[in-house]
N, C-alpha and C positions, 0 to 999 in steps of 0.2 A: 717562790715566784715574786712575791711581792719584794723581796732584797735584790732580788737579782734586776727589777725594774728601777728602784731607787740606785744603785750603784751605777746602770746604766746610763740614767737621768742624771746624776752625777759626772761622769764623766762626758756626758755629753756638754752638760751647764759648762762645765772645764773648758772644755775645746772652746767653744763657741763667745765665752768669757774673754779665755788669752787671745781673741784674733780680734774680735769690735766688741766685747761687752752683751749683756742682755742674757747671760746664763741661767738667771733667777727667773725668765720666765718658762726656762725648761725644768727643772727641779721642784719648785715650788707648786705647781701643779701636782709633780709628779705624788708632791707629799702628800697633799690633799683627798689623791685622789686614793693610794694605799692606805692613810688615816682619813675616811671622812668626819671624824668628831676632832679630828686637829682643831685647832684654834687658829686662825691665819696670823695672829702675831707669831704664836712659836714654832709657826712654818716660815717666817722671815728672820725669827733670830737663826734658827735653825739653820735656816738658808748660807746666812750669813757666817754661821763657824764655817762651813763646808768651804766657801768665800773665799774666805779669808788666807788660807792655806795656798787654793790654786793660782789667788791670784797674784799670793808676795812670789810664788812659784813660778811664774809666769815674769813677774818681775824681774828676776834673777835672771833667769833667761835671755830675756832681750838687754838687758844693760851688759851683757857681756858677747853681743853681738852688734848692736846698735847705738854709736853715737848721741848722748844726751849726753847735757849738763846736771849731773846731779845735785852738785850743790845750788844751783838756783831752785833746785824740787825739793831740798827740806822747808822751806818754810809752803811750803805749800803742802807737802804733804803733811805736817801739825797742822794746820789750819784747817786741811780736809779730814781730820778727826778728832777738829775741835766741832766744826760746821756742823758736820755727819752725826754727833753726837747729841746737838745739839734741833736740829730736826728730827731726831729719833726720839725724844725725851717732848716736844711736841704734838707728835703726830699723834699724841693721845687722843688733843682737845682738838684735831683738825682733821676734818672728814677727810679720807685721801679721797674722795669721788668728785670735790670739787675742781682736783687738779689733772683728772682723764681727759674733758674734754679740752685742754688747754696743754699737754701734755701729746696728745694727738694730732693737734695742728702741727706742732711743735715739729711733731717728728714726719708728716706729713710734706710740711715746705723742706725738710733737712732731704730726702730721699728726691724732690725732686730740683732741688738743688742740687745732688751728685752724681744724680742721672743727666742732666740736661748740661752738665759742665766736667765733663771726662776726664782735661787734665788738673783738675780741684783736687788737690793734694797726691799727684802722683810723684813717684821717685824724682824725677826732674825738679823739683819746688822751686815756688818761687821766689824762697830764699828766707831770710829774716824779713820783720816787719819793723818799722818801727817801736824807741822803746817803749812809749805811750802803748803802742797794741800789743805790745809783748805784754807788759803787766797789768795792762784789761785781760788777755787772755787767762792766764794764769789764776787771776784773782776770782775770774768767771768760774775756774775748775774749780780752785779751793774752796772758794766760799761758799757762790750759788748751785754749782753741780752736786756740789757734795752736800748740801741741805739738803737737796732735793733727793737724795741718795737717803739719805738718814728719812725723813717723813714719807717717799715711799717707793724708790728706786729703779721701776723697769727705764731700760734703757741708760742708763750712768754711764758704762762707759762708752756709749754710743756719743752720748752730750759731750762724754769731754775729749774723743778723737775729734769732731767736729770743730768746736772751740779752740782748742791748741792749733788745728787745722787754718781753720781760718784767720785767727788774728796773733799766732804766734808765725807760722808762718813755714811750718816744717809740714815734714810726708806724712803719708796714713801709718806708714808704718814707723815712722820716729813719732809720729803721735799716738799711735798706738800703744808704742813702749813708755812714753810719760804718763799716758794715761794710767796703766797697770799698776804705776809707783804710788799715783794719787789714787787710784780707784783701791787699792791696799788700805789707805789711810782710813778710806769712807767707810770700808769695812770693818775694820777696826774700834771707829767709834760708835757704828752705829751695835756692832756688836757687844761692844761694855755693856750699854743700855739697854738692847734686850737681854744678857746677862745678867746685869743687878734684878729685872724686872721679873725675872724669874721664868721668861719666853725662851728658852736654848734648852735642845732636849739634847744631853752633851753625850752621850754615848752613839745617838747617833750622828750629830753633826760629826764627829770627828773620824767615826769610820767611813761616811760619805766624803768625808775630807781626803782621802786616798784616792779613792776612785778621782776625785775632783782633781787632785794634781795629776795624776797620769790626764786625762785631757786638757790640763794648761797646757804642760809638756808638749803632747804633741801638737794642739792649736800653735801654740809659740813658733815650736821648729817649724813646724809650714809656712806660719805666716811669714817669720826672716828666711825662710829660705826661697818664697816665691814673691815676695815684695807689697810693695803697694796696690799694685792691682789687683791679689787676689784676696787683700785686706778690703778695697774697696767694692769687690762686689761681694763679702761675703757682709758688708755692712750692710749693702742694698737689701740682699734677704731677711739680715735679720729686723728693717725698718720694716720691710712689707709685712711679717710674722708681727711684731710689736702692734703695727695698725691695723690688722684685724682683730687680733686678740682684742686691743682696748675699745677697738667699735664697736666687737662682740658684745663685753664687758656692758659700753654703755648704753646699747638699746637694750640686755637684757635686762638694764636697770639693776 
């Protein structure tokens, strides 16, 4: 019973991952809640082999569906698992509870920013931005998304559809696909570091890691196959779910 929950939780973190991000807040419960003496770091390195898999899978995917420039996404993507790394290897000596309630506005104004402006990143875009916005965008993903990814992650790749959204200047769903390349990387680094640290329980991230690419897989194909809009509201739910959780989170203190 208890496999067959985590498998499930897994493949859902998948789906929900390859379409806007936020899969870690389906799984990581889920671990918790089958181990209560888990440790909540080795339920995030954990987290993160499982990651890592669905979402270079997910990657694959949309770049052979969906127009991007890839060569402009390697230096972003080393930087987003230089960054990611590099907040992982922090988040020792940094309470993550400082960064919930800052973290929640965050995602608060992002949801009713996409609610209250419908055609904000749909298929029609509206086009390139500037290349001043273009390389704030980008530098936003690699750097700051993905610190933030590394010291303590819900919602990553929600931050960086948004971000590429807004100031590089493409769709939810071409930024959905840039995102999964960089959200790869953040995973990646932030994963060494809980691997050197001894937090990745490696027998099971990697069988969880199956289940987790069968729902890239299918997140992906839905997502290129129904567009932007049904990227865009599957964002909206997963903001509403993220903002209760961490208000949960921070009245229960």
């Amino acid at each position: 019973m208890d496999v067959a929950l985590l498998i499930a939780a897994a493949a859902a973190a998948g789906w929900v991952d390859a379409v806007v991000g936020g899969g870690g807040l389906v799984l990581i419960p889920a671990m918790l809640i089958v181990q209560p003496g888990l440790p909540t770091a080795t339920a995030l390195g954990t987290n993160k082999l499982a990651a890592v898999f669905g979402t270079a899978s997910a990657a694959w995917r949309y770049t052979r569906h969906v127009r991007i420039d890839l060569r402009r996404l390697i230096p972003v993507f080393v930087a987003a698992l230089v960054f990611s790394a590099l907040g992982a290897t922090v988040a020792v000596a940094l309470p993550t509870e400082i960064f919930t309630p800052i973290v929640l506005v965050m995602l608060v104004c992002v949801g009713l920013f996409v609610a209250l402006n419908p055609g904000f990143g749909g298929d029609a875009s509206t086009g390139p931005r500037s290349r001043v916005s273009t390389i704030a965008g980008l530098v936003v993903a690699g750097v700051v998304v993905a610190f933030y990814d590394g010291v303590m992650g819900p919602g990553t790749g929600t931050f960086l559809i948004i971000s590429l959204t807004a100031l590089v200047g493409t769709s939810f769903l071409e930024s959905s696909a840039m995102a999964k390349v960089i959200n790869t990387g953040t995973n990646l680094g932030a994963l060494a570091v809980f691997g050197l640290q001894g937090n990745v329980l490696w027998l099971l991230g990697l069988g969880l890691a199956v289940a987790n690419v069968i729902g890239a897989q299918v997140g992906s194909h839905m997502a290129i196959g129904r567009g932007s809009s049904f990227v865009r509201w599957v964002l909206l739910a997963v903001v509403v779910v993220m903002v209760g959780k961490l208000g949960y989170d921070l009245i229960a203190g």
